[in-house]
Every structure is written in C-alpha cells, then in structure tokens.
C-alpha positions as CSV (number, residue, x, y, z in Angstrom):
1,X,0.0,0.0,0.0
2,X,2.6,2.5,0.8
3,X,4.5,1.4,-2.2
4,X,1.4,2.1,-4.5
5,X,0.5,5.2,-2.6
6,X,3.6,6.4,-3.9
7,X,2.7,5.8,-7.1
8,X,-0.5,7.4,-7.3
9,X,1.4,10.5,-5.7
10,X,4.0,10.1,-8.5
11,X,0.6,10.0,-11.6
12,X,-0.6,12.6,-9.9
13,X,2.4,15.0,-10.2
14,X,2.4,13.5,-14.0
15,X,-0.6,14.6,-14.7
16,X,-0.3,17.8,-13.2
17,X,2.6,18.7,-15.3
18,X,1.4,17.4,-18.5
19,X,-1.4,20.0,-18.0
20,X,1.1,22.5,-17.6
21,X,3.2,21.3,-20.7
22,X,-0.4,21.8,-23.0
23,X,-1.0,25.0,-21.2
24,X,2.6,26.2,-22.0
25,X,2.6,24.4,-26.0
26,X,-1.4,23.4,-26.8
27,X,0.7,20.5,-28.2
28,X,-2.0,17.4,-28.1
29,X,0.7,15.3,-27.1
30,X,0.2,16.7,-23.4
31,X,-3.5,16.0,-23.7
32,X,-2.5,12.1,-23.9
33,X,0.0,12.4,-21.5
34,X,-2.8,13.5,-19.3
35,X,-4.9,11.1,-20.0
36,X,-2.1,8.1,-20.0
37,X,-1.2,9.2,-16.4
38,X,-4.6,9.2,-15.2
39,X,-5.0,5.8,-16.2
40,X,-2.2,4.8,-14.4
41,X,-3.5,6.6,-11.5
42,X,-6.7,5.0,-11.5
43,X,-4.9,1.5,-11.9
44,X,-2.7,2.4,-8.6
45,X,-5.9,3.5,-6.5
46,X,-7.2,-0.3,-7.4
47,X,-4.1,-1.4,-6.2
48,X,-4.5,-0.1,-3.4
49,X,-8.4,-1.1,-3.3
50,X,-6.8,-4.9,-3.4
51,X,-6.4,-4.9,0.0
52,X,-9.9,-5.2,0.9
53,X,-9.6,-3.0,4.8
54,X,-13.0,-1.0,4.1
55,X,-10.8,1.7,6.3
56,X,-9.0,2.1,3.5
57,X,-10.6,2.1,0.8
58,X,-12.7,4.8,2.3
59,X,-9.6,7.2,2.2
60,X,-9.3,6.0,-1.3
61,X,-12.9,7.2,-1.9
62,X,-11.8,10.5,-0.9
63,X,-9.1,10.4,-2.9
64,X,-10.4,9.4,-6.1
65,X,-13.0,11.8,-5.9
66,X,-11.2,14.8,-4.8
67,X,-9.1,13.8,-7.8
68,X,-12.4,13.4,-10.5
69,X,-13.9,17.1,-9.0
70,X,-9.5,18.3,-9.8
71,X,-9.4,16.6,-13.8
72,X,-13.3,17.7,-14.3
73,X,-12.9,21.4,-13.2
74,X,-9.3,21.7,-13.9
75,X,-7.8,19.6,-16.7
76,X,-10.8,19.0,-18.6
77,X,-11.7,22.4,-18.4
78,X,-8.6,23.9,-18.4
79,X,-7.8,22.1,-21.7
80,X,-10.7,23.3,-23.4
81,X,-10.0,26.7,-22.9
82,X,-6.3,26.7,-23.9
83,X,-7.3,25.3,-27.4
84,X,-8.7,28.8,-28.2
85,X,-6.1,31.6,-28.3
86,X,-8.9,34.3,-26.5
87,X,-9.7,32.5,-23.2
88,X,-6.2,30.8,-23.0
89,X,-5.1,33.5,-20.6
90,X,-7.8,31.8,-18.3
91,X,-6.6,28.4,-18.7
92,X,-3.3,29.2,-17.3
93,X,-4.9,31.4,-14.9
94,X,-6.4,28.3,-13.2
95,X,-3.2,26.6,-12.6
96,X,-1.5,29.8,-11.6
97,X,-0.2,30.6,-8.1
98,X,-3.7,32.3,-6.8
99,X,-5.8,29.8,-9.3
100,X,-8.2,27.0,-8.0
101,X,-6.1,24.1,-9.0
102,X,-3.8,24.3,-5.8
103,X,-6.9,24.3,-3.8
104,X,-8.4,21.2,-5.6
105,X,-4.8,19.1,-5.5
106,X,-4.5,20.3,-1.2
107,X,-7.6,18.0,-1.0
108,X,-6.0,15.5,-2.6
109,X,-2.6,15.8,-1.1
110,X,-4.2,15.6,2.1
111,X,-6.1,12.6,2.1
112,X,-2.8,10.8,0.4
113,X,-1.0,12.2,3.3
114,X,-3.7,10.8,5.7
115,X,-3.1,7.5,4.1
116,X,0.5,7.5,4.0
117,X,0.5,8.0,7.2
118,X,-1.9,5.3,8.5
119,X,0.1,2.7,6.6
120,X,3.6,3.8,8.1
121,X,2.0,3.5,10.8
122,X,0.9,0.0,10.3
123,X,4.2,-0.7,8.2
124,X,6.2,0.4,11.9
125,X,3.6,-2.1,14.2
126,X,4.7,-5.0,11.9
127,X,8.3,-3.8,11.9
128,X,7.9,-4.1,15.2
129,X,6.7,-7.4,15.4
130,X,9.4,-8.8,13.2
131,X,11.8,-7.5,15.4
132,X,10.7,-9.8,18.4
133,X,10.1,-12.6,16.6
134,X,13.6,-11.9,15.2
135,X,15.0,-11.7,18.9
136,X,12.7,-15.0,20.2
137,X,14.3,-17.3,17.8
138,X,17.7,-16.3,18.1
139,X,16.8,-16.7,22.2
140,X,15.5,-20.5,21.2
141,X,18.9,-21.1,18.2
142,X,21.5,-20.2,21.4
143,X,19.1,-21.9,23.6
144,X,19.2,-25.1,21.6
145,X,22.8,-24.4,20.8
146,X,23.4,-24.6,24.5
147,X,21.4,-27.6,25.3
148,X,22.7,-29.8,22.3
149,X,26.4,-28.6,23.5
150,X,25.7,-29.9,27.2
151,X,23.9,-33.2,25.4
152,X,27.0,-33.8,23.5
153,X,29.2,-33.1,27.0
154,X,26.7,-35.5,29.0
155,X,27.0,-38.1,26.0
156,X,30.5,-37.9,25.8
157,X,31.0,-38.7,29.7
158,X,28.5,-41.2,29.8
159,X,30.7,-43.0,26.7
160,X,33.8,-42.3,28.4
161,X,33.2,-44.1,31.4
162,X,31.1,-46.9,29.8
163,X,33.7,-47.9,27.2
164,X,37.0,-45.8,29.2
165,X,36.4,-47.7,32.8
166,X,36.1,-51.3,31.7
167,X,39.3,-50.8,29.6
168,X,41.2,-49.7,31.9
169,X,40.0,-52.1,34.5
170,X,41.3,-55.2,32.1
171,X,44.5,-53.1,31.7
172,X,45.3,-53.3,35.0
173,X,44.4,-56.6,35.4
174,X,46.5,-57.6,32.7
C-alpha cells in the first residue's frame, strides 16, 4: 500500500505537469500524456483497493473523488479553454499561483497524506513485530545451541566411562 500510494502521488504530479506542458505548447501530445497518467493513477488507486480494509478504501474514496472534482474542473476544463487563443489566458490562470487548481490538489494531497501516514504506521507495528520474533528465535537457536552442546558433554562422559572404565580395568588386570 505504501508502495502504491507512492505511485499514485508520483501520476498525480504527472498529470499535473502534462497539464502544464499543454497550457505552455497546446501540443496534443500533453493532452494524452494526461490522459495516459490518469489511467495509471486510477490503476494504482485499485491497487490499493486490493487490499480489501473498508478503512482504507474509504480514504481511497476521498481520494479518487477529490481527484475526479480536480481533472473535471481543472484539466478537462482547463484544456478546453487553452485550445482557443482568446480565453487561454484563463486556462493558465487556473493553474497559476492564486488559481483554484492548488486548492483542488490540497484536497487531494491531504487525504494521500492521511493515508500515507496510516500505513507507516501500520508498516512500523509489523516492523515491530518482526523484530521480536527476530530476537525470540535467536533466544531459542543459542538456547538449543546450549542444550545440544551440554547433550554432547553428558553423551561424551557417559561414553567415556562406559567404554574408558572397563578398559582400563582389564588393563590393570592384565
């Protein structure tokens, strides 16, 4: 999940500045890089729906449609006015520093922020988790280490005076 939230952060910043290339070029190009990005950002948000935790897919929800209500009144919008020279100034406008697309993409930011967070969250508990089991087996490996070394010692006494004792009984008979 983290690794896929990173992703759709990463589309999301594609898409945003393939906007901006058509804003700066109208080249169509940028209107299919658009597009292509959204598509992958859609496909990471299912990626992330995979999971199945209704908590998160909830945040997803917000995502997505924080996202849809940024590339409907933004990008799609924003594109059609930057094909016509005369309202292109407004086009641009909307993506400028005071425009609405910041405001739009904070919404979105945020609830990928919220996410991100949860799941590091999560990601840390388990890290956690693996640590102690980490440190309870290697407590059982010396433990076993320890026991099969005083086994071997017992054995090897146990041998030693069962085969050692009669030997050297007969020897000093002889």
């Amino acid at each position: 999940i983290v690794r896929d939230t990173a992703m759709v952060e990463f589309k999301l910043a594609r898409q945003e500045n393939a906007l901006r290339g058509f804003m700066l070029s109208t080249d169509a190009y940028y209107v299919e890089r658009v597009n292509g990005h959204r598509a992958d950002f859609k496909a990471a948000l299912a990626s992330i729906r995979e999971n199945g935790d209704p908590t998160i897919d909830a945040q997803v929800d917000v995502i997505e449609a924080a996202a849809d209500e940024w590339f409907v009144q933004i990008a799609e919008r924003g594109i059609a006015l930057a094909r016509d020279p005369a309202p292109r100034p407004q086009a641009v406008a909307m993506i400028g520093p005071s425009g609405p697309a910041d405001g739009l993409m904070g919404t979105v930011e945020e609830a990928l922020e919220t996410l991100k967070v949860t799941e590091m969250a999560a990601l840390e508990s388990a890290r956690q988790g693996q640590e102690a089991a980490s440190s309870t087996a290697l407590i059982a490996l010396f433990a076993g280490l320890f026991a099969a070394l005083l086994i071997s010692v017992g054995a090897g006494w146990v041998l030693s005076r069962g085969i050692g004792g009669p030997i050297g009984n007969m020897i000093g008979y002889m």
